[in-house]
Phi, psi and omega in degrees: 000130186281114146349099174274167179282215202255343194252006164079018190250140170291104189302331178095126170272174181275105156296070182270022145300313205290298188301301186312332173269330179297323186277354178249010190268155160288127152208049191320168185293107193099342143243088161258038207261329159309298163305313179295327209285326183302305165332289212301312166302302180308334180227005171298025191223313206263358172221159202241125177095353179314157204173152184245159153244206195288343178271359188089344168311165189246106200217153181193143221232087180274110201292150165325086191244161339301159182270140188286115186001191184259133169141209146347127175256180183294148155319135153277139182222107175302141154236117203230142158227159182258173171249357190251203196217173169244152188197222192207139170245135156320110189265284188207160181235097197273193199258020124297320166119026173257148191247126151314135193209167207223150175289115156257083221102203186248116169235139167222132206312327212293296257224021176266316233270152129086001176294154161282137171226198200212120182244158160058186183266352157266016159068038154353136171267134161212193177204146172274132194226161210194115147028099169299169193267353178289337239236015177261173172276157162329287191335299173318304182308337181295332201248168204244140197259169184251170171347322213257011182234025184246149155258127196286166115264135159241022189113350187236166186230041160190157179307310178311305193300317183291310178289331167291355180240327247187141159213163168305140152123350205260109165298146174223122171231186178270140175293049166248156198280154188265136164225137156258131171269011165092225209281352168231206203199154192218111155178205194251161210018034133348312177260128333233022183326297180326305205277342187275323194294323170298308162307328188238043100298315178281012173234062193226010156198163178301161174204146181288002184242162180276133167269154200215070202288143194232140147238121182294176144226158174011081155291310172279013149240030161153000190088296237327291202292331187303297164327301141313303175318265204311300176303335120001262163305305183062040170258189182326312193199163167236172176201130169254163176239113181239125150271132172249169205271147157310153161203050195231035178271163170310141191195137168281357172250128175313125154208143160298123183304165180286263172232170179260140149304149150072031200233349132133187187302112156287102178286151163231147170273338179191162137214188201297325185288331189212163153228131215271137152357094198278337171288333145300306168322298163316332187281294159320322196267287182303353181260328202260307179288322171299305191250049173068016210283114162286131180198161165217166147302104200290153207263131195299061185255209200264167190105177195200166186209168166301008175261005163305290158318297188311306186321004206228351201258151172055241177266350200132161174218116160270130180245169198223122161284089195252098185239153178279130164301131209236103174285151145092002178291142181093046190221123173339318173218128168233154177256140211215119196273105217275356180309307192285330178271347178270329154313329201274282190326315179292335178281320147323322160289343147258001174289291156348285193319325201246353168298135150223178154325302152336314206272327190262051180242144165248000000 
């Protein structure tokens, strides 16, 4: 029996197949084609017109039913996730057979040293390795180390041996396995496999408005494909889908966490890239309250999403930020709450429901 809210709505059960191969699939920023492919078997039924462009986004179009009367057509509404994830790329292959690697997104380093990883595109088993700590100096041990001082090892003991498996240049992502731990979920890209997982749950129905579903690339270097999509499409209004990150482990000074695990879907009102639509926000925020919705307002600090971009395109987009709270992000593992993804689905899925022209009038 699917969970309900406190208002009786049926929340619906959880593709966590779905969430589990997007989240065990490599798709460092600039190689998602692993990640695409799955979409595509996944929502290949349910949109019209899929398709890829040159940059790898991924789109696809579910038209308005009922089709809206004569005059003025439904509202386009971008629904957007990235697909890709941060890791490391192979930088150089030294004439040991240890490989240099380089940051791709925002990684810190200090949660790296002694992770299982994945090279390349047959997914090389390698660890990431780093100065053991019997064998550092004080200083060393004091300072937290960087990127440019860690090695992928895959095992082998010279550079000829390495160059027959591994080129610069090679995505490195981490080898973790997807669990369910019973009310939360556990693995890796979680930002934003999860927010991908959520788009294709929302399109198992109809809506009066046209949806115009985007799976971003390499979001986590820069927005880019989000930025081509949206001058693209050019639609009415937009919503990314996101997880975002927690600050809600034990700390000794009371600050407000950024959002709580399990505390339901996170609206943002601002972050450093957008200040969000205040009419969407509202539309949500009055969709949530209405039907019983557990949600919080993600608290206006730092971080960015593609709606840094969509919101910039063309003449304006007004966009709206919907994100699952994420322990552990940009990290070998994160936690992910399934309360906040059957929340987040059910609130998009009635907001959709209840969009109109009316909501974008200013």
């Amino acid at each position: 029996m699917s969970p309900k809210t406190d208002n009786g709505l049926d929340l619906g059960p959880l593709d966590l197949d779905l969430l589990r191969r997007l989240s065990e699939a490599c798709g460092v920023s600039g190689d998602e084609g692993r990640v695409r492919r799955i979409l595509v078997d996944a929502v290949g039924g349910r949109l019209e017109r899929l398709h890829a462009d040159g940059m790898g986004n991924l789109y696809g179009s579910r038209a308005a039913k009922p089709a809206a009367a004569a005059g003025r057509p439904a509202p386009r509404v971008m629904l957007a996730a990235h697909m890709d994830e941060v890791g490391l790329m192979v930088t150089q292959v030294g004439r040991d057979g240890l490989l240099a690697v380089d940051a791709v997104g925002g990684l810190d380093a200090r949660v790296l040293a002694g992770q299982p990883v994945l090279v390349g595109p047959e997914g090389l088993p390698g660890v990431i390795g780093l100065k053991p700590v019997h064998l550092s100096a004080p200083g060393e041990r004091e300072q937290p180390p960087k990127i440019k001082d860690l090695r992928v090892d895959i095992g082998v003991d010279s550079g000829e041996a390495a160059d027959r498996l591994v080129n610069v240049g090679d995505g490195v992502t981490f080898a973790t396995d997807f669990q369910d731990l019973g009310p939360t979920l556990l693995g890796k890209a979680f930002d934003d496999r999860g927010g991908c997982a959520v788009l294709c749950a929302l399109l198992d129905q109809d809506y009066p408005v046209t949806l115009e579903a985007v799976f971003t690339v390499q979001e986590e270097v820069g927005l880019r494909g989000a930025q081509v999509a949206a001058h693209r499409l050019a639609p009415d209004c937009a919503i990314v889908l996101e997880c975002g990150t927690t600050d809600d482990t034990p700390k000794a000074r009371d600050d407000t966490p950024v959002m709580r695990l399990g505390a339901g879907p996170a609206i943002t009102v601002m972050d450093r890239s957008l200040i969000a639509d205040r009419r969407l926000v509202a539309h949500l925020v009055a969709t949530a309250d209405d039907l019983g919705i557990p949600y919080q307002i993600r608290a206006p600090k730092g971080g960015g999403t593609d709606g840094g971009r969509i919101h910039l395109s063309r003449a304006g987009v007004p966009t709206a930020v919907v994100s699952m709270p994420c322990r552990y992000l940009h990290a070998p593992a994160s936690l992910l709450a399934k309360s906040d993804m059957r929340h987040t689905i059910a609130l998009l899925r009635a907001a959709l429901q209840r969009l109109s022209w009316k909501d974008l009038e200013r």
